[in-house]
N, CA, C and O atoms as CSV, one atom per row, in Angstrom:
chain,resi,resn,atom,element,x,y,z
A,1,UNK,N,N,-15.441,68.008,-67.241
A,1,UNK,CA,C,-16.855,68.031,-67.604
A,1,UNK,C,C,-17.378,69.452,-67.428
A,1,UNK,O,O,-16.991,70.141,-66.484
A,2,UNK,N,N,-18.403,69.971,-68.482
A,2,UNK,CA,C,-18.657,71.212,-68.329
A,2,UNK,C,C,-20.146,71.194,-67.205
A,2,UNK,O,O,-20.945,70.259,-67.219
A,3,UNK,N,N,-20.239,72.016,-66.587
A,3,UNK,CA,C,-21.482,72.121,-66.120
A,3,UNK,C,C,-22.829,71.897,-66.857
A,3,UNK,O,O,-23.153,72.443,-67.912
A,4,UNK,N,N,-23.523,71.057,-66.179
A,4,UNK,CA,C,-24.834,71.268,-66.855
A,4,UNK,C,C,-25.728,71.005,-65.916
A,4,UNK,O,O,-25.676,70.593,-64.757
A,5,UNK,N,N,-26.906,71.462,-66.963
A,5,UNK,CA,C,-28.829,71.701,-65.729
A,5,UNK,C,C,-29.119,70.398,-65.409
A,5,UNK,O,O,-29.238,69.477,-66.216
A,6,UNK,N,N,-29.215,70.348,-64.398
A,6,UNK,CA,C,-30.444,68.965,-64.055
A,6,UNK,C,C,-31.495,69.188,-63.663
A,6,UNK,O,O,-31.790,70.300,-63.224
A,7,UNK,N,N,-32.297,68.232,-63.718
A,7,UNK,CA,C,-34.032,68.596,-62.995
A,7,UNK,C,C,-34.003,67.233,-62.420
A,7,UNK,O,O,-33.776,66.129,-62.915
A,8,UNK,N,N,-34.434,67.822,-60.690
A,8,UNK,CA,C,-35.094,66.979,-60.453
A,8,UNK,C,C,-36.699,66.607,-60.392
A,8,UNK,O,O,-37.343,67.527,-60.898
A,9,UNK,N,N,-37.421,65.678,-59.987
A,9,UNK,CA,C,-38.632,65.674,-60.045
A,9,UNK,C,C,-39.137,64.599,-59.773
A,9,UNK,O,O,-39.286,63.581,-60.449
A,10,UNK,N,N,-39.617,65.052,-57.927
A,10,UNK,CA,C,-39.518,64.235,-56.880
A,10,UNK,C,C,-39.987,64.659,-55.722
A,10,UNK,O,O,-39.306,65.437,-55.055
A,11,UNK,N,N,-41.440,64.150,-55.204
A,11,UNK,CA,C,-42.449,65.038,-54.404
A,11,UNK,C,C,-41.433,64.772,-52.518
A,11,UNK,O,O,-41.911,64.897,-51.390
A,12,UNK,N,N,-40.241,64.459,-52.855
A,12,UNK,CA,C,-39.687,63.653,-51.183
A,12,UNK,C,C,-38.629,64.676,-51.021
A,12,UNK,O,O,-37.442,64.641,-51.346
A,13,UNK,N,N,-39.367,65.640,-50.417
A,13,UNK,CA,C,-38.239,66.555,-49.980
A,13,UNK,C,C,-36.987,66.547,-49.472
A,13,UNK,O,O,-36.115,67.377,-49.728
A,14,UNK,N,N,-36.870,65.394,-48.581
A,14,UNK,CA,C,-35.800,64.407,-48.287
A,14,UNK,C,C,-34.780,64.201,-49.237
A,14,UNK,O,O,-33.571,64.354,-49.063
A,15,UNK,N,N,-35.552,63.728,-50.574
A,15,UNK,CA,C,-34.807,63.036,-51.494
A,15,UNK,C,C,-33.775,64.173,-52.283
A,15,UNK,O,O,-32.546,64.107,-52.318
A,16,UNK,N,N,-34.834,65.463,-53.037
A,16,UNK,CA,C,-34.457,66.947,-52.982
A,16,UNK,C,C,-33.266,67.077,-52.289
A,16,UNK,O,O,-32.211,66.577,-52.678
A,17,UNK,N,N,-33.371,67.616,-51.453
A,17,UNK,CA,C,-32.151,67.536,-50.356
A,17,UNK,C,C,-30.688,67.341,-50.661
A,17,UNK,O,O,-29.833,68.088,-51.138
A,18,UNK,N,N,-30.676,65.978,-50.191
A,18,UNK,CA,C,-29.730,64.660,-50.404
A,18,UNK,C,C,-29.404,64.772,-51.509
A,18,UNK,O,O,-28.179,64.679,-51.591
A,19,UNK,N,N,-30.210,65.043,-53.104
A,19,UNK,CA,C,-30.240,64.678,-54.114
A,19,UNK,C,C,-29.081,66.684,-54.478
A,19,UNK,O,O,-27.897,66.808,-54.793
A,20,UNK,N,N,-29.742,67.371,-54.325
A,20,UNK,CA,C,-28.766,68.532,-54.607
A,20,UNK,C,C,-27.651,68.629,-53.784
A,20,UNK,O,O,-26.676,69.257,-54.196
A,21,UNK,N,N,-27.634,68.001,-52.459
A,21,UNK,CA,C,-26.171,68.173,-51.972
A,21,UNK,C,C,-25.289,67.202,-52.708
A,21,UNK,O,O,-24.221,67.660,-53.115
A,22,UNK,N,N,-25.528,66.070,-52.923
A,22,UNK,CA,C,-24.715,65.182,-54.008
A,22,UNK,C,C,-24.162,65.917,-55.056
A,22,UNK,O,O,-22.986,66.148,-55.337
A,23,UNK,N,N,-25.544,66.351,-55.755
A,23,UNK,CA,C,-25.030,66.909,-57.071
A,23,UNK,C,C,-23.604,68.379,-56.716
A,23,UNK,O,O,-22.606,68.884,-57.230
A,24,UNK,N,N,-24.452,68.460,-55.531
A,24,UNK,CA,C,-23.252,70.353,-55.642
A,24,UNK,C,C,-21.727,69.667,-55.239
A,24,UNK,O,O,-20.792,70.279,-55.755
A,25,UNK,N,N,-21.337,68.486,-54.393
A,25,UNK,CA,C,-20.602,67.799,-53.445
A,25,UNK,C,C,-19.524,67.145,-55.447
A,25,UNK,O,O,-18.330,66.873,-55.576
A,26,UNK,N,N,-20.631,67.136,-56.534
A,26,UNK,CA,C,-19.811,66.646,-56.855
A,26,UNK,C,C,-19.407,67.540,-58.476
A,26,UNK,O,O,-18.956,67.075,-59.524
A,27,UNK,N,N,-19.947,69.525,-57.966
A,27,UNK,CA,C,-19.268,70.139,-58.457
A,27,UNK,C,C,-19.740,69.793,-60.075
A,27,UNK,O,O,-18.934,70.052,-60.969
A,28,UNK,N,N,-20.748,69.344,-60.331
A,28,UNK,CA,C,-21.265,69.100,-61.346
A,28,UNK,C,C,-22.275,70.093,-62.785
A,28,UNK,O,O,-22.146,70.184,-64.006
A,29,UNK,N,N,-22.975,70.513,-62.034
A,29,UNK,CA,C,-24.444,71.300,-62.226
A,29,UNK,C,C,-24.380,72.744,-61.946
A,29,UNK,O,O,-24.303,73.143,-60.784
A,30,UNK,N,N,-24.413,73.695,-63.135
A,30,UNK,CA,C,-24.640,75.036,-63.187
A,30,UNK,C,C,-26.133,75.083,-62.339
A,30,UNK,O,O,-26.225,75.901,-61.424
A,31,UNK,N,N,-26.821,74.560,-62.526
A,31,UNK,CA,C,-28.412,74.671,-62.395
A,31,UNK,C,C,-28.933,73.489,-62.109
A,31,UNK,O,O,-28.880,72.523,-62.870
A,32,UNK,N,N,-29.535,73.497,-60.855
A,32,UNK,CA,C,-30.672,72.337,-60.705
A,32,UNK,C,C,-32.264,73.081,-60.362
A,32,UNK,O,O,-32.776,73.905,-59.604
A,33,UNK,N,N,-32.638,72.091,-61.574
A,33,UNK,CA,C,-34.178,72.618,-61.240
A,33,UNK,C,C,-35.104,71.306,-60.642
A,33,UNK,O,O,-34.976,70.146,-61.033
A,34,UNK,N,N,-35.975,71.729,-59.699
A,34,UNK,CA,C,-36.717,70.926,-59.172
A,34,UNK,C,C,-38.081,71.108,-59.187
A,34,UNK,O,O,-38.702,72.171,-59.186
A,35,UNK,N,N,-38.565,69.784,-59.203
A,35,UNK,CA,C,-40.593,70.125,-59.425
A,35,UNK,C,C,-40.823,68.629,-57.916
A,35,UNK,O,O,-40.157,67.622,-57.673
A,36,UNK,N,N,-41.806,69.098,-57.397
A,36,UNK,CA,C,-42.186,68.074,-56.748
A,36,UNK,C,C,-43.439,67.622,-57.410
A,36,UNK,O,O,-44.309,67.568,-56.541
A,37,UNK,N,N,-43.857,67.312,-58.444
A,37,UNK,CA,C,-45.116,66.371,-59.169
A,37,UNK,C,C,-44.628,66.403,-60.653
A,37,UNK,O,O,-43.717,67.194,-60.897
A,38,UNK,N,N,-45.019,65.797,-61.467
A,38,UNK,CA,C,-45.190,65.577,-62.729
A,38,UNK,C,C,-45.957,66.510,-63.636
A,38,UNK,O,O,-45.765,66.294,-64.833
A,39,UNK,N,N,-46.929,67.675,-63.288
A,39,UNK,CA,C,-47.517,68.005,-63.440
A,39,UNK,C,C,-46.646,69.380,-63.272
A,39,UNK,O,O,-46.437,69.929,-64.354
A,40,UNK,N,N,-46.253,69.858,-62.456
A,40,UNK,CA,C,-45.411,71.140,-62.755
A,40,UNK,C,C,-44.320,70.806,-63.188
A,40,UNK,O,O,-43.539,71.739,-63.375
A,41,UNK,N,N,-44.044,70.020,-63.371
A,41,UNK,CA,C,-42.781,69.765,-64.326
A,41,UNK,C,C,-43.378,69.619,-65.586
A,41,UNK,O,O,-42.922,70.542,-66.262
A,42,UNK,N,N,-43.957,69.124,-66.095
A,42,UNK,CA,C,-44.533,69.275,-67.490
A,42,UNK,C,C,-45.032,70.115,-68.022
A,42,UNK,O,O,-44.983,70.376,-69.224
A,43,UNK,N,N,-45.853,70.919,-66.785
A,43,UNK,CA,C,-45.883,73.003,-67.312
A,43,UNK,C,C,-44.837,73.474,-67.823
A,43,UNK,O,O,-44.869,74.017,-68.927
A,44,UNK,N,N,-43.708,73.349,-67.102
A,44,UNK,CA,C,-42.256,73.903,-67.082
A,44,UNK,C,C,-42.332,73.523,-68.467
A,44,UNK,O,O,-42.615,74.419,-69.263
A,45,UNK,N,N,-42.080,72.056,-69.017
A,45,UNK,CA,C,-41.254,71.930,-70.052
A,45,UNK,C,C,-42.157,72.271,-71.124
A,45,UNK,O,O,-41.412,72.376,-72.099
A,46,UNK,N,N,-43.590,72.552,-71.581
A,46,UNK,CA,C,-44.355,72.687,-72.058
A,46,UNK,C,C,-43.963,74.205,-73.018
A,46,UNK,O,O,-43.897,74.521,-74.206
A,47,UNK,N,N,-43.750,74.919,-71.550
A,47,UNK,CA,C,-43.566,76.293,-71.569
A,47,UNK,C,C,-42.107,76.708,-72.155
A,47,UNK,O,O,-41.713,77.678,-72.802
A,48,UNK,N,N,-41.338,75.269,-71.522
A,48,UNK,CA,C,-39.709,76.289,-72.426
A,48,UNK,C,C,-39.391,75.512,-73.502
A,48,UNK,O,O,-38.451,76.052,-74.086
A,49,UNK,N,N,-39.727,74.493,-74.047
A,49,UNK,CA,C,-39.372,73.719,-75.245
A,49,UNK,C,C,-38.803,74.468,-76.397
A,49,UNK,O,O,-37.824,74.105,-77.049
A,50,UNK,N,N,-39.530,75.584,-76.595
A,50,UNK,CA,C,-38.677,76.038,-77.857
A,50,UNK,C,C,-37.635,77.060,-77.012
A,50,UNK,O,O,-37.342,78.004,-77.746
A,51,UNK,N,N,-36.954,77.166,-75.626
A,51,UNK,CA,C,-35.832,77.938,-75.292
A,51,UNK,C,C,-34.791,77.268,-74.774
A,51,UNK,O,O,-34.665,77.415,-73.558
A,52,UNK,N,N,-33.804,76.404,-75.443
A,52,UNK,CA,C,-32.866,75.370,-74.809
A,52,UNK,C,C,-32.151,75.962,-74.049
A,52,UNK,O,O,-31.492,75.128,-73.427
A,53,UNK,N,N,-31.890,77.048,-73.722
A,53,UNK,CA,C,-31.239,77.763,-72.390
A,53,UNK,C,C,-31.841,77.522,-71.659
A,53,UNK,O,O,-31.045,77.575,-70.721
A,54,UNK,N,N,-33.100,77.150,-71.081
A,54,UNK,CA,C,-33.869,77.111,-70.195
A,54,UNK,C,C,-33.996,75.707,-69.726
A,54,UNK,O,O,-34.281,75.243,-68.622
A,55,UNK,N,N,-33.688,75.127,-70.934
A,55,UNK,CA,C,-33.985,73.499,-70.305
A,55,UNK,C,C,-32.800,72.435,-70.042
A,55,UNK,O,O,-31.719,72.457,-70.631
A,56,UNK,N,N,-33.157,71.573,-69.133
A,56,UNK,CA,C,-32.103,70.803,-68.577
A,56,UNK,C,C,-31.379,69.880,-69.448
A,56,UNK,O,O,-32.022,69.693,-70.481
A,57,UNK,N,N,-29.993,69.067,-69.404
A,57,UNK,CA,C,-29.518,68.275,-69.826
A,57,UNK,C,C,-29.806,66.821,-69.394
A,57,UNK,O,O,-29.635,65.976,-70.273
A,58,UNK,N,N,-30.302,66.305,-67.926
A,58,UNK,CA,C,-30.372,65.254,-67.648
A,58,UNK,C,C,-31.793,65.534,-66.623
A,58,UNK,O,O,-31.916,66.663,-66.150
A,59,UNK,N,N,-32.924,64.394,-66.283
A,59,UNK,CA,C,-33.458,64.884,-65.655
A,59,UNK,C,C,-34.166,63.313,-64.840
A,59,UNK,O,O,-34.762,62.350,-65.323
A,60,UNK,N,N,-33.813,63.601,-63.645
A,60,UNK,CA,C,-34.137,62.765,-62.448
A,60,UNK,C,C,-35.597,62.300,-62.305
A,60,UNK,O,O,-36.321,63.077,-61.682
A,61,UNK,N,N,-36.077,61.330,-62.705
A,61,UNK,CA,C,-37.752,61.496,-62.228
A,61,UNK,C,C,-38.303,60.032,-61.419
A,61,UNK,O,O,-38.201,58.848,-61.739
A,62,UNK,N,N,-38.729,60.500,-60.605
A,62,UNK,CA,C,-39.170,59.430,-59.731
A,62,UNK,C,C,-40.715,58.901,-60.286
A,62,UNK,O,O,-41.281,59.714,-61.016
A,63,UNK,N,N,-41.320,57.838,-60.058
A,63,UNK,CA,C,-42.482,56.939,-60.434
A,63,UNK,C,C,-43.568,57.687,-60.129
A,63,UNK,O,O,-44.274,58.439,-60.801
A,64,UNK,N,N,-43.580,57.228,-58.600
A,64,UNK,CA,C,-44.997,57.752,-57.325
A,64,UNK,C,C,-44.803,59.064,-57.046
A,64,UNK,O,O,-43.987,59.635,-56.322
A,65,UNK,N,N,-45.692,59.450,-57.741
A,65,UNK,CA,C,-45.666,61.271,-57.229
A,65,UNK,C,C,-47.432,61.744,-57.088
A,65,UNK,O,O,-48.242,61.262,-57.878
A,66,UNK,N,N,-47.882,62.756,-55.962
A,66,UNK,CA,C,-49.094,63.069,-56.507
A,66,UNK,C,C,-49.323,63.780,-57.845
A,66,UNK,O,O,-48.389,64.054,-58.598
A,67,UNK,N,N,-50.839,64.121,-58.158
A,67,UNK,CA,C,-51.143,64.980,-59.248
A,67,UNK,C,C,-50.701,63.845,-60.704
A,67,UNK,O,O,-51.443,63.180,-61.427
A,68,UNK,N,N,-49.675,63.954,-60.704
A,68,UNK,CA,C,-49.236,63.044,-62.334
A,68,UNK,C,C,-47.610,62.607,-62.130
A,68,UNK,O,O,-46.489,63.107,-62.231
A,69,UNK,N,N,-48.306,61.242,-61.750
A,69,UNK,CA,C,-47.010,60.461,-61.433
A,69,UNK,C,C,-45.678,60.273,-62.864
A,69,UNK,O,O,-45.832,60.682,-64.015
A,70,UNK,N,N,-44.631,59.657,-62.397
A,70,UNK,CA,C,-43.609,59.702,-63.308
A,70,UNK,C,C,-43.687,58.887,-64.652
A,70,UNK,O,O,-42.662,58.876,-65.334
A,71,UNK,N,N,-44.951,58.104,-65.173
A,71,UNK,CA,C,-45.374,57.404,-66.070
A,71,UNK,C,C,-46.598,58.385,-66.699
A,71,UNK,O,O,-46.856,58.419,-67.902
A,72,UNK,N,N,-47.032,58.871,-66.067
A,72,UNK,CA,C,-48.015,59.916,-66.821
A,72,UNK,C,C,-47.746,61.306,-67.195
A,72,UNK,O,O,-48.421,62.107,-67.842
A,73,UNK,N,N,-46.102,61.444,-66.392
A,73,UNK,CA,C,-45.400,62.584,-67.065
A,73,UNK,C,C,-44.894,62.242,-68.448
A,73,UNK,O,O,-45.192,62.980,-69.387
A,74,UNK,N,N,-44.218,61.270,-68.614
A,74,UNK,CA,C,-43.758,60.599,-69.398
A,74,UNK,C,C,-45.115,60.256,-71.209
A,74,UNK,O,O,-45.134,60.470,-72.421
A,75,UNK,N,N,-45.684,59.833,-70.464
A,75,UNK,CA,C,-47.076,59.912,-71.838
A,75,UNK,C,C,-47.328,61.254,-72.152
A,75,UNK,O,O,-47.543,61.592,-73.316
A,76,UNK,N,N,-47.318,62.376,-70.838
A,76,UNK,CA,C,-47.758,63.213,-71.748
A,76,UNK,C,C,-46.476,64.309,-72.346
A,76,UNK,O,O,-46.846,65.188,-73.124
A,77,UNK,N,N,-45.037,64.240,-71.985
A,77,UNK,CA,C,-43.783,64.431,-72.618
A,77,UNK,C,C,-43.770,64.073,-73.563
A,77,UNK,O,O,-43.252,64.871,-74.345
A,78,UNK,N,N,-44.285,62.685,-74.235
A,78,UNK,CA,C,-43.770,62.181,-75.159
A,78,UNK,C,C,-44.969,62.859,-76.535
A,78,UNK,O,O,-44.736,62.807,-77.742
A,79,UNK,N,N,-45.901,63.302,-76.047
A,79,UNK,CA,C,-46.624,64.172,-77.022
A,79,UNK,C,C,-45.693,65.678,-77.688
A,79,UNK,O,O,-45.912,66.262,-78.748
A,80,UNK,N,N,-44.546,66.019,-76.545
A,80,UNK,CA,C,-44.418,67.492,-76.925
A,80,UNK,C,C,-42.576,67.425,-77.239
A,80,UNK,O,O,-41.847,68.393,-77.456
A,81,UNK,N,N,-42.164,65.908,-77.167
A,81,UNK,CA,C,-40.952,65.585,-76.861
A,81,UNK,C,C,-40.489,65.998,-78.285
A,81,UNK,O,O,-39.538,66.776,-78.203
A,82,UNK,N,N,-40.931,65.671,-79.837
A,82,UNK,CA,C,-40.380,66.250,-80.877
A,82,UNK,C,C,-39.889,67.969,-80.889
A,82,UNK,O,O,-38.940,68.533,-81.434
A,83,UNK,N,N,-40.816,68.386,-80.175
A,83,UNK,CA,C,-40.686,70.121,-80.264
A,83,UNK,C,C,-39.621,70.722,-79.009
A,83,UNK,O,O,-38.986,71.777,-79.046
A,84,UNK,N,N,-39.639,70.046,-78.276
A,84,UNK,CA,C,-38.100,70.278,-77.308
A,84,UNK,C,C,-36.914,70.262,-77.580
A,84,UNK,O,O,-36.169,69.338,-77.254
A,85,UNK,N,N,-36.490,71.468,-78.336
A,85,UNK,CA,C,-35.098,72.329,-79.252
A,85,UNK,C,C,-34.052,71.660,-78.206
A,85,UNK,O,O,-33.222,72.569,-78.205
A,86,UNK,N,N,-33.523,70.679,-77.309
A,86,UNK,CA,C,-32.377,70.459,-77.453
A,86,UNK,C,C,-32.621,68.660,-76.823
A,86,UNK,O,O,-33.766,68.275,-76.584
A,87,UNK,N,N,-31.604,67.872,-76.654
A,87,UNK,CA,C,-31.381,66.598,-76.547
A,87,UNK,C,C,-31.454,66.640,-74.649
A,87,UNK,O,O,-30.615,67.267,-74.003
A,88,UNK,N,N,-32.527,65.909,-74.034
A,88,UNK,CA,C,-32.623,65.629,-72.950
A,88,UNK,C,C,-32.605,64.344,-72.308
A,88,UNK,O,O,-33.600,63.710,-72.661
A,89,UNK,N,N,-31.862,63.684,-71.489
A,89,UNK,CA,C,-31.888,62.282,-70.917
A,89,UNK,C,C,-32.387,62.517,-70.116
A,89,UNK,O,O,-32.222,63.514,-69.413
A,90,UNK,N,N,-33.461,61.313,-69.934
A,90,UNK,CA,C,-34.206,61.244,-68.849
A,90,UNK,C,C,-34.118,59.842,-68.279
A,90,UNK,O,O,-34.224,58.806,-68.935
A,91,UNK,N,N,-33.893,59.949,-66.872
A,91,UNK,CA,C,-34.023,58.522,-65.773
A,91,UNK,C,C,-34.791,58.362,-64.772
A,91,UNK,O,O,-34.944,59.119,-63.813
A,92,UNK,N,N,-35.459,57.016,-65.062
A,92,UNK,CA,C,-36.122,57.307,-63.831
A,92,UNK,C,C,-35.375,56.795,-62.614
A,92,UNK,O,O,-34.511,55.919,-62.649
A,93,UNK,N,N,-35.954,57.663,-61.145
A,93,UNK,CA,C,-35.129,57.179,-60.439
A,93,UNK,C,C,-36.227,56.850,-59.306
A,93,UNK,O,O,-37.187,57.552,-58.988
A,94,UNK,N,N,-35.823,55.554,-58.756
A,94,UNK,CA,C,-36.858,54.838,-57.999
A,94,UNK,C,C,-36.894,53.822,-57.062
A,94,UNK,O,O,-36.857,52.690,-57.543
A,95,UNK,N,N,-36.991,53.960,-55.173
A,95,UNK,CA,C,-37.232,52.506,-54.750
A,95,UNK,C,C,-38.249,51.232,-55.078
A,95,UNK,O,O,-38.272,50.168,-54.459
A,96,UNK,N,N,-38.841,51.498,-55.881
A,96,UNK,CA,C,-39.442,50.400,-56.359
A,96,UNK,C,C,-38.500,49.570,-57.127
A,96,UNK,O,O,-37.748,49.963,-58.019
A,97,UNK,N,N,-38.627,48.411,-56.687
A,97,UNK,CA,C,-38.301,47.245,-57.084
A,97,UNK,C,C,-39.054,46.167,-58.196
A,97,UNK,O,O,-38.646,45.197,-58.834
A,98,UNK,N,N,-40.052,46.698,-58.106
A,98,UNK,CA,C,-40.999,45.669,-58.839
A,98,UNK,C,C,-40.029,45.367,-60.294
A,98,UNK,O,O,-39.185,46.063,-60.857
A,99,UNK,N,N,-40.444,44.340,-60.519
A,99,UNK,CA,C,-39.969,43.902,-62.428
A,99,UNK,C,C,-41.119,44.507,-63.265
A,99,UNK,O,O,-40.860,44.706,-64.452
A,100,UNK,N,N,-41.945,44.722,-62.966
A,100,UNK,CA,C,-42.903,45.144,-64.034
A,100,UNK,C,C,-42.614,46.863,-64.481
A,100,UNK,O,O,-42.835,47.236,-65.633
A,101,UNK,N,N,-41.992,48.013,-63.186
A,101,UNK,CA,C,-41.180,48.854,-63.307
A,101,UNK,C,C,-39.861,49.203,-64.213
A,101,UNK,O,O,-39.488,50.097,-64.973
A,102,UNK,N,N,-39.379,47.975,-63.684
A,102,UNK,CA,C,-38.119,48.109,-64.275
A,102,UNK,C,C,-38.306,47.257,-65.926
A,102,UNK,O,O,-37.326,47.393,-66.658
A,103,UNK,N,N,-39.269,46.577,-66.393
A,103,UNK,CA,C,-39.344,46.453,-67.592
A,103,UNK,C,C,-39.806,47.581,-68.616
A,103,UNK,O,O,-39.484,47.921,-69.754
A,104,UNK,N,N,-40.795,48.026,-67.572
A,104,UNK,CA,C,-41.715,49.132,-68.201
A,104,UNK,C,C,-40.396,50.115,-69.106
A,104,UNK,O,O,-40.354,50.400,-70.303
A,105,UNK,N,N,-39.444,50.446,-68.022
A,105,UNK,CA,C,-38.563,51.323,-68.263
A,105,UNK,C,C,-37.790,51.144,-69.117
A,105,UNK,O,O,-37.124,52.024,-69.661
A,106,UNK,N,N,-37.761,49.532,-69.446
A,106,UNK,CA,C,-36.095,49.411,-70.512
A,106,UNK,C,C,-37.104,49.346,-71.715
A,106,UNK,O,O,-36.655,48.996,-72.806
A,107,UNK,N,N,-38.705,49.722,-71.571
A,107,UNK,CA,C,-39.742,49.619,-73.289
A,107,UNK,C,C,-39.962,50.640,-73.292
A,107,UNK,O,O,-41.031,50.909,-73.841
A,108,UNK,N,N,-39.097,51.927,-72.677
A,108,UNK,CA,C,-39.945,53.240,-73.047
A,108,UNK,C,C,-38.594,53.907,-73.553
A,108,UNK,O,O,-37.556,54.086,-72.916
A,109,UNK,N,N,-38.898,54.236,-74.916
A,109,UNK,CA,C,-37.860,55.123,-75.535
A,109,UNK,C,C,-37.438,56.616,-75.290
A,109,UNK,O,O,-36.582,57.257,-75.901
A,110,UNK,N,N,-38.160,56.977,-74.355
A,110,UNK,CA,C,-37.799,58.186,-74.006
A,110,UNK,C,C,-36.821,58.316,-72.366
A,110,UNK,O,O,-36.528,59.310,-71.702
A,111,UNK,N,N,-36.596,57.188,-72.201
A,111,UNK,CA,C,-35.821,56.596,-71.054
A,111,UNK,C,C,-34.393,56.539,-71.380
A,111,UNK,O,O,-33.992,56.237,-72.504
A,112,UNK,N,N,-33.610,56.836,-70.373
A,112,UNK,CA,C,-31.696,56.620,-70.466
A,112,UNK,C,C,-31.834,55.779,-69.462
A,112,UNK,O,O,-30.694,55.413,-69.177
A,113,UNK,N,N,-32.673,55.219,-68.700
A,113,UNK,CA,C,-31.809,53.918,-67.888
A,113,UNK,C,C,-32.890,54.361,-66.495
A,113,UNK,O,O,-33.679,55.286,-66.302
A,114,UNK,N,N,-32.520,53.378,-65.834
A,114,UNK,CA,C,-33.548,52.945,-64.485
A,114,UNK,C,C,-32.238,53.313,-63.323
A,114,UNK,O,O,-31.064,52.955,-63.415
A,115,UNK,N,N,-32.875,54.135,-62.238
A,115,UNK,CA,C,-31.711,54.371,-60.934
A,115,UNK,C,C,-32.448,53.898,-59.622
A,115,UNK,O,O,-33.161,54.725,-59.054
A,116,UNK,N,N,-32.359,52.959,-59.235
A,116,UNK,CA,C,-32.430,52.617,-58.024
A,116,UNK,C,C,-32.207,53.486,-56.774
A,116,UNK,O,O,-31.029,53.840,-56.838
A,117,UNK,N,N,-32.643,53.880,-55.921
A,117,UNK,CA,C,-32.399,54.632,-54.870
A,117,UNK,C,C,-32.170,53.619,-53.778
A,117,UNK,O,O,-32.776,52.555,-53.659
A,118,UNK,N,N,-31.116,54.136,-52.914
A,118,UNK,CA,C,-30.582,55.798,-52.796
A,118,UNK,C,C,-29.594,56.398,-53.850
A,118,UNK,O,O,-28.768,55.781,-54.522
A,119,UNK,N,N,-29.833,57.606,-53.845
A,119,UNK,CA,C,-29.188,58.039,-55.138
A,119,UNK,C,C,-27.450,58.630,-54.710
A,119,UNK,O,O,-27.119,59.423,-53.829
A,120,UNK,N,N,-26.720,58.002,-55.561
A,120,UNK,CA,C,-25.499,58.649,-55.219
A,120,UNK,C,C,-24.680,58.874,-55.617
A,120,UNK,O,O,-24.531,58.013,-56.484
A,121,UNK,N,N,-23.204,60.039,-55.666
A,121,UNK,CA,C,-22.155,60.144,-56.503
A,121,UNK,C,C,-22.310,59.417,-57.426
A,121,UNK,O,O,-22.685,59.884,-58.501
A,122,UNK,N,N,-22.084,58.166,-57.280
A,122,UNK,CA,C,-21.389,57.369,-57.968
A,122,UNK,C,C,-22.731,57.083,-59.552
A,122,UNK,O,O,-22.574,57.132,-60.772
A,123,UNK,N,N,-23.644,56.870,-58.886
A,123,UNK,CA,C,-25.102,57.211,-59.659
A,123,UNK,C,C,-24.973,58.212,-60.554
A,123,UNK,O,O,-24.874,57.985,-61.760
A,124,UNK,N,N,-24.962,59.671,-59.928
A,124,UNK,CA,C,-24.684,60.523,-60.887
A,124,UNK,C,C,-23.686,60.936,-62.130
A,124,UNK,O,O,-23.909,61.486,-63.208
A,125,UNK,N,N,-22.563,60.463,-61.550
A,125,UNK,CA,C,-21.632,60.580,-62.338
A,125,UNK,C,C,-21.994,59.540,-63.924
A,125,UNK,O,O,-21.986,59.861,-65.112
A,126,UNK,N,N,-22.349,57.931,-63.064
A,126,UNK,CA,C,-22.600,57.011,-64.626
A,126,UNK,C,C,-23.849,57.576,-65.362
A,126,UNK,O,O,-24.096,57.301,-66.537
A,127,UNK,N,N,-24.646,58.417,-64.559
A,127,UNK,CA,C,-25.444,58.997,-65.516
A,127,UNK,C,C,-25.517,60.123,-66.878
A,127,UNK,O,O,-26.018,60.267,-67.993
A,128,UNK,N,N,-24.751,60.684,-66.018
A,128,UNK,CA,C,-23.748,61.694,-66.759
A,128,UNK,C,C,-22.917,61.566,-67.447
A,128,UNK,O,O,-22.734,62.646,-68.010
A,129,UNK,N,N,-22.185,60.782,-67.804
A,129,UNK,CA,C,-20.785,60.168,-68.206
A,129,UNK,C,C,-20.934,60.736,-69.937
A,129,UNK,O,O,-20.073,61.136,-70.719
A,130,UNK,N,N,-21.983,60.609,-70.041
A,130,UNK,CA,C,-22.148,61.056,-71.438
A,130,UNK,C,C,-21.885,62.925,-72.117
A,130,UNK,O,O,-21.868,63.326,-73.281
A,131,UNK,N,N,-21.734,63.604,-70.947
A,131,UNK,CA,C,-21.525,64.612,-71.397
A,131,UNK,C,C,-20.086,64.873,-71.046
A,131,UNK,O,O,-19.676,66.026,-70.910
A,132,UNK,N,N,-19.236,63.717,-70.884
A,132,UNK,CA,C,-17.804,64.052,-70.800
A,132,UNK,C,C,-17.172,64.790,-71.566
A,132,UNK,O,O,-17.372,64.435,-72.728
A,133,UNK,N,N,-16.333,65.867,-71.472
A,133,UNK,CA,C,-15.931,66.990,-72.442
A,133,UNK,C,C,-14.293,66.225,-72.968
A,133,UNK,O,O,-13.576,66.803,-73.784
């Protein structure tokens, strides 16, 4: 597998953490970028959409965040999502349990799939699986 960017985006520094030692542990990721809100992450992507060097291949996003949680990143992505010059998967990743979550997620087309936390190897890898070389 060739290296590629991830983003995370996830106000639990904790999660951060845990979440890049996985990823480095599994030798994966040239680049991880991280936002803790929805809201600087959507600057970010706002700002590099037309530079696909800049932007990630897969990108981690949790629900509950302050400022603009992971459903209101998502509404307002999906305004600028045509003009983003390369192919991005996005998951959300989340202890919430609720069904109304996890439905929400399998009706939103800008979604690759729902991740349950805690997040791990084994997580990452089926997430990834798609950029197998």
């Amino acid at each position: 597998m060739n290296p590629i960017k991830i983003c995370l985006i996830d106000d639990d520094k904790i999660y951060q953490f845990t979440t890049q030692k996985i990823i480095a542990n599994a030798n994966l990721a040239k680049d991880i970028l991280i936002f803790s809100d929805g809201e600087e992450a959507y600057k970010f992507f706002e700002n590099a959409k037309t530079k696909p060097e800049s932007l990630p291949d897969v990108v981690f996003l949790d629900i509950n965040m302050p400022y603009m949680d992971g459903w209101q990143f998502l509404e307002e992505y999906a305004k600028i999502e045509k003009e983003i010059m390369k192919p991005i998967r996005i998951y959300l990743v989340s202890s919430s349990v609720d069904e109304a979550d996890t439905k929400r997620a399998s009706e939103n087309p800008l979604l690759s799939g729902y991740i349950f936390k805690p997040f791990t190897k084994e997580k990452l890898m089926q997430a990834t699986s798609f950029l197998q070389s």
